[in-house]
C-alpha positions as CSV (number, residue, x, y, z in Angstrom):
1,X,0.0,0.0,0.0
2,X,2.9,2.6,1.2
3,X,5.0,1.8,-2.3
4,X,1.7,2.4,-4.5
5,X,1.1,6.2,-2.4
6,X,5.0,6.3,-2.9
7,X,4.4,6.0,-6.7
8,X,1.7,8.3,-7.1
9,X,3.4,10.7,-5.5
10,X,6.5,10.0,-7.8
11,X,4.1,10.4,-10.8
12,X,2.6,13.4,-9.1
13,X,5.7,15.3,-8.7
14,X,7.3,14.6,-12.3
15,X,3.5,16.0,-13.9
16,X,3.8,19.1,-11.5
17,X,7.8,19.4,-12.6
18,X,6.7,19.0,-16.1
19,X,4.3,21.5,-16.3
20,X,6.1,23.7,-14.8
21,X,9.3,23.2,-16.9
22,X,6.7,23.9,-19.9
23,X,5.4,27.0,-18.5
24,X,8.9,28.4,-18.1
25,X,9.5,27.8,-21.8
26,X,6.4,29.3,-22.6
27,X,7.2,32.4,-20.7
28,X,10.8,32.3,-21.7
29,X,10.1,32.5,-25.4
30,X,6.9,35.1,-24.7
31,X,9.5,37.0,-23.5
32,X,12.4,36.2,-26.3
33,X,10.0,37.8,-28.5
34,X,9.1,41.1,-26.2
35,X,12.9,41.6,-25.8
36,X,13.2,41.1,-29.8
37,X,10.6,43.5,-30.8
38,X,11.5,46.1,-27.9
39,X,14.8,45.8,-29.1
40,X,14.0,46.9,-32.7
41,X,11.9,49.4,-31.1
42,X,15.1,51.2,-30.3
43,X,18.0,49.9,-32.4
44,X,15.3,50.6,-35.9
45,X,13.3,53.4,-35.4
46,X,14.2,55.4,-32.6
47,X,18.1,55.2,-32.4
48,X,18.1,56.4,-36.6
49,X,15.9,59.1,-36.4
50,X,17.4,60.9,-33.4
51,X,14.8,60.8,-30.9
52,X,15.4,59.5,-27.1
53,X,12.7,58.4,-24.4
54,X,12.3,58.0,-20.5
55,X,13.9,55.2,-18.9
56,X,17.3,53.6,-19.2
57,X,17.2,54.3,-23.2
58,X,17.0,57.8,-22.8
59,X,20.1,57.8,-19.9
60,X,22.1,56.1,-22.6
61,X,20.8,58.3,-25.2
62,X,22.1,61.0,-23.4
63,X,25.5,59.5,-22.3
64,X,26.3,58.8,-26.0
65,X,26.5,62.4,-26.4
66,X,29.5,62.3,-24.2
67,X,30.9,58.7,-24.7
68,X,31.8,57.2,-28.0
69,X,30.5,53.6,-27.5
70,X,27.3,51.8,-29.3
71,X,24.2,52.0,-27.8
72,X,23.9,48.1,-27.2
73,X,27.4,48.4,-25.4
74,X,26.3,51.0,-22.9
75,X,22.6,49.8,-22.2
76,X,24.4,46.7,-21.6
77,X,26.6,48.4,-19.0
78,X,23.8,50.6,-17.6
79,X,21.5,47.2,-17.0
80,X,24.0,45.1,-15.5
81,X,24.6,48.1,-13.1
82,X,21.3,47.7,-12.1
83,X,20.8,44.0,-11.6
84,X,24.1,44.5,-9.5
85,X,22.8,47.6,-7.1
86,X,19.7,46.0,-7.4
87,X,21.1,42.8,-5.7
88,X,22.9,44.1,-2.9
89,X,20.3,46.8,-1.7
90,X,17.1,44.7,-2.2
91,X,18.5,41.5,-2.3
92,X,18.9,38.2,-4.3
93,X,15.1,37.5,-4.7
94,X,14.1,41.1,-5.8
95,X,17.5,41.0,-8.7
96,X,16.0,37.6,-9.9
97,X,13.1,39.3,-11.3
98,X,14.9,41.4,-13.7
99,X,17.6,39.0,-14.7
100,X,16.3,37.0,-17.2
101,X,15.3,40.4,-19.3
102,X,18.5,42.4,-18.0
103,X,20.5,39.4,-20.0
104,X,18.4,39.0,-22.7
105,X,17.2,42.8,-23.8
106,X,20.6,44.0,-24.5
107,X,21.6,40.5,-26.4
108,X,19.0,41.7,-28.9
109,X,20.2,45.2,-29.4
110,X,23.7,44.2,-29.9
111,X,22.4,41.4,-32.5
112,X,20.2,44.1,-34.4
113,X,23.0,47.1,-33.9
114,X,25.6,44.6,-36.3
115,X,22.7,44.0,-38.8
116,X,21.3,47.5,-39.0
117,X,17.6,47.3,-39.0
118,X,15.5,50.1,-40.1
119,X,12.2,50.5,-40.3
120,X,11.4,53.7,-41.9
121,X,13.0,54.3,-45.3
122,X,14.0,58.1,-44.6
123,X,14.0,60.2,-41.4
124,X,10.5,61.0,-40.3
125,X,10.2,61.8,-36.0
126,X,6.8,62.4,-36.1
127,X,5.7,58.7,-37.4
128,X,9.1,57.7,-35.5
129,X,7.8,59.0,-32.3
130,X,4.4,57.2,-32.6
131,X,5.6,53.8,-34.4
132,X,8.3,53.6,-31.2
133,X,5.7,54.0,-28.6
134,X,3.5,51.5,-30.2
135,X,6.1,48.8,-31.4
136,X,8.0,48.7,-27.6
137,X,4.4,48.9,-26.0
138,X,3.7,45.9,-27.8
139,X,6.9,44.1,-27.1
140,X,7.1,45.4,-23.0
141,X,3.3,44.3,-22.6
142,X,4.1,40.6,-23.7
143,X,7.1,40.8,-20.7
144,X,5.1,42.4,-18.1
145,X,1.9,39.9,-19.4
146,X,4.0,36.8,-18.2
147,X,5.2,38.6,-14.8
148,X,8.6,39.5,-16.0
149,X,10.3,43.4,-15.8
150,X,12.6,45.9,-17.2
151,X,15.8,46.5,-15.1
152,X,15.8,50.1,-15.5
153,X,14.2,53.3,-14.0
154,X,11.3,51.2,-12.2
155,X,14.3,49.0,-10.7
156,X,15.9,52.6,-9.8
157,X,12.7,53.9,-8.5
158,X,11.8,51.1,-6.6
159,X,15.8,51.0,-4.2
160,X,15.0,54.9,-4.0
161,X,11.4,54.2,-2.4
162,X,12.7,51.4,0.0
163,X,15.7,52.5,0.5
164,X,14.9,56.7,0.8
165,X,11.8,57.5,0.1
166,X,9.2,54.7,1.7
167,X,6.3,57.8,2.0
168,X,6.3,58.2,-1.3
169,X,4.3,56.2,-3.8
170,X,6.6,53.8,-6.3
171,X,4.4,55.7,-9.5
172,X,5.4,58.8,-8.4
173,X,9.1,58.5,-7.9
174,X,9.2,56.7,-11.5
175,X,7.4,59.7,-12.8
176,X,9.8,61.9,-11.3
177,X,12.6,59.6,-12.6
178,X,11.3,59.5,-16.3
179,X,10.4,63.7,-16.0
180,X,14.0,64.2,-15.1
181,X,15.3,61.9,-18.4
182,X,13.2,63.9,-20.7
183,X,13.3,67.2,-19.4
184,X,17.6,66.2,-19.5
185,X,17.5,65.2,-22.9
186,X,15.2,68.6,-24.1
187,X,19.0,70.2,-23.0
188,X,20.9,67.4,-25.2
189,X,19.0,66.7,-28.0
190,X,16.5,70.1,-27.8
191,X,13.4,71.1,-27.0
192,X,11.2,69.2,-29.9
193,X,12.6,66.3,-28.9
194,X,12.0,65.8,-25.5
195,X,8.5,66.5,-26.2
196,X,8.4,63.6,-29.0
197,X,10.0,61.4,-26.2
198,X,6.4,62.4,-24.0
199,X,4.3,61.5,-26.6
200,X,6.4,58.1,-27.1
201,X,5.9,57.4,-23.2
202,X,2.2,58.7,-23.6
203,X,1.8,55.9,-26.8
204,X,3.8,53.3,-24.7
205,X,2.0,53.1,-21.5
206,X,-1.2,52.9,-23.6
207,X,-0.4,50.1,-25.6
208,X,1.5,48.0,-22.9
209,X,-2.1,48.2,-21.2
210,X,-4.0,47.4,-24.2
211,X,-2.0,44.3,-25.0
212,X,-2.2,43.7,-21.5
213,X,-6.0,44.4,-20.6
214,X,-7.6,45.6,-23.7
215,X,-8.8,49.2,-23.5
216,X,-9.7,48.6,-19.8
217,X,-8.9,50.7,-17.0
218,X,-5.2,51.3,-14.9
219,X,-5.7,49.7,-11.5
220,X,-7.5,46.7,-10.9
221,X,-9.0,44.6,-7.9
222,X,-8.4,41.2,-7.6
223,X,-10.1,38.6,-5.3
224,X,-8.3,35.3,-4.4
225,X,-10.0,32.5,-2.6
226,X,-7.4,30.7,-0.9
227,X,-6.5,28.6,1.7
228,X,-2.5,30.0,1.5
229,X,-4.4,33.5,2.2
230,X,-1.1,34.5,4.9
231,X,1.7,33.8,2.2
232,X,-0.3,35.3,-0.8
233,X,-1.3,38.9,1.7
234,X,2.5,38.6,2.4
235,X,3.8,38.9,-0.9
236,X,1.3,41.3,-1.4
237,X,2.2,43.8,1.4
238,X,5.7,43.3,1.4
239,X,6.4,42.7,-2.4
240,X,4.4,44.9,-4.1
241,X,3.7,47.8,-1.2
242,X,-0.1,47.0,-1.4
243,X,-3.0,46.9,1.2
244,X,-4.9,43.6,1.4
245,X,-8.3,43.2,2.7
246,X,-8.9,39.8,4.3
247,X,-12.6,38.5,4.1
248,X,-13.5,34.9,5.6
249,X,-16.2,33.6,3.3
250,X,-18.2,30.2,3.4
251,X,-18.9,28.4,0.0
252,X,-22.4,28.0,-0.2
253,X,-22.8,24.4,-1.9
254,X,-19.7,22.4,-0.3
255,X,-19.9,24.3,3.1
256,X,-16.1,25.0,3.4
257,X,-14.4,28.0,4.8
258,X,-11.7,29.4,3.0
259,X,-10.2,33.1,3.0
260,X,-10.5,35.8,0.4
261,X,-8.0,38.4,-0.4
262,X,-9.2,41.5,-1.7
263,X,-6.0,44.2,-2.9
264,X,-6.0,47.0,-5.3
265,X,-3.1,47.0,-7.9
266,X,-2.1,48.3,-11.2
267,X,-2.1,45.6,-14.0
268,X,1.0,44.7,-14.0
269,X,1.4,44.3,-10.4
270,X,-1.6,41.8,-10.8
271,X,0.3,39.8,-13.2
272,X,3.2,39.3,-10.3
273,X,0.3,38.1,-7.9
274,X,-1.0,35.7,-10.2
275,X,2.8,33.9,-11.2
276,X,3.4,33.9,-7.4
277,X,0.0,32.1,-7.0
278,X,0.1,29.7,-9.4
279,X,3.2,28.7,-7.8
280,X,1.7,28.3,-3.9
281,X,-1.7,27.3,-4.4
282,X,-2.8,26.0,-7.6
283,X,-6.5,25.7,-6.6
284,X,-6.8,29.0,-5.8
285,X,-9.6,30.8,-7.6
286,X,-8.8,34.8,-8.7
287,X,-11.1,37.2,-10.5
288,X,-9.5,40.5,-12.0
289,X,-12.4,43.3,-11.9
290,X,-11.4,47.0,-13.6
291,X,-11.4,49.4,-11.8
292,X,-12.8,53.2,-13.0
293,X,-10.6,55.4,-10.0
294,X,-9.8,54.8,-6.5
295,X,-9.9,57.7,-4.1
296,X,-8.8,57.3,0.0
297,X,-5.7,56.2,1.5
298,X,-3.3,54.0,-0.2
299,X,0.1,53.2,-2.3
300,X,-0.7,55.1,-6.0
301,X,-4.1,56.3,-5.0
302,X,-5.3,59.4,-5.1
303,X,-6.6,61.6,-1.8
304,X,-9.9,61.4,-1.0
305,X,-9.5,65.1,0.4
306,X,-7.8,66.5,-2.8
307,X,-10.5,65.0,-4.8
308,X,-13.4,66.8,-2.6
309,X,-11.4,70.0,-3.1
């Protein structure tokens, strides 16, 4: 009897390993192919007609101005600077989350720097502005789909809210971050162009949530019926700087008491809860609900006060 419940345990364990071995590959080429097109994004449209963004692009943008080296070379430089600060002010677990991108990103610029892509056949920074913003929108909404992330200025911002600045929002110190780039590379590049880099960053953030959530909403609530409710409110709170609501429910037709979590999030951010879910309790049920606005107190949310105002 105890070598057949050995056995089906066995068996148990390889289908679990299995399918999560095929998951990994799933996500792994998902995001092969956001790095790719983000990557051509920046190496064939934006790089040849002169314009520059927020982020870690435009830092290197405007360091070229001053250092000789390719753009591949030096984003290269500027990510692995990152994943290393990253590591030894927030620790092993939080680097892990950018490494698989922070290797693979700049492996496609350098591959499409040597064979000189270009999409537009002359220089044109209107439809450059507006084809970058769409094309890496497209390419960073199939990363942050699978629960993956850039290891740039939202890496920066997040060490400078832990770190410096816990009472202010993570959104806000990115804004500030990506403000600073542009407004920087107005001075480098001039005036026009930082304000083509806005509209880029406008174009992105909207299509990274279209290919993420249709035309739905920024902020989300999810709901997750779980019996791992401490672990999952953990992550949540100490993870992802979100509030949790926890609601003991009672299933109606099996009579069973379970748990539900109730947090607010951006998109994204829901993405992260649902990979870390599916990895402690894959029975757990979630629903996503958009959400319009949220007013009151809370991480990213705007005062109920202000608003009456």
């Amino acid at each position: 009897m105890s070598e057949l419940l050995n056995e089906e345990e066995t068996t148990k364990k390889k289908r679990i390993t299995k399918e999560r071995l095929k998951e990994l590959a799933l996500n792994l080429f998902l995001v092969a192919i956001g790095c790719a097109i983000n990557a051509f994004a920046t190496i064939g449209i934006l790089i040849p007609n002169g314009l520059s963004s927020g982020g870690l692009t435009g830092i290197v943008r405007i360091l070229q101005k001053f250092i000789p080296l390719d753009f591949s070379i030096m984003f290269y430089a500027g990510a692995l600077t990152v994943f290393i600060v990253c590591w030894i002010l927030l620790g092993l677990r939080e680097a892990r989350k950018i490494l698989v991108v922070t290797i693979m990103y700049p492996a496609f610029l350098v591959l499409f720097e040597r064979v000189d892509l270009m999409l537009l056949g002359e220089k044109d920074i209107i439809l450059a502005a507006i084809y970058v913003g769409v094309v890496s929108g497209i390419g960073a909404g199939l990363i942050f789909e699978r629960g993956y992330s850039f290891g740039g200025t939202d890496t920066i911002a997040k060490i400078i809210h832990k770190k410096a600045l816990p009472f202010v929002s993570l959104s806000q110190i990115l804004l500030a971050i990506d403000a600073v780039v542009i407004l920087s590379s107005g001075f480098i590049f001039g005036r026009n162009i930082a304000l083509y880099a806005l509209v880029t960053q406008v174009i992105f953030a909207k299509t990274v949530e279209i290919i993420m959530y249709g035309f739905d909403s920024k902020l989300v609530q999810v709901e997750i019926i779980t019996r791992h409710d401490s672990e999952i409110a953990e992550y949540i709170m100490e993870e992802l700087g979100r509030g949790v609501t926890n609601i003991e429910i009672t299933g109606v037709y099996t009579g069973e008491r379970k748990n539900k979590i109730v947090t607010i999030c951006s998109p994204r951010e829901s993405m992260l809860i649902k990979s870390f879910i599916a990895k402690t309790d894959r029975k757990a049920f979630v629903s996503v609900i958009h959400v319009e606005s949220v007013w009151g107190t809370g991480t990213g949310f705007d005062s109920l006060v202000e608003k009456e105002s």
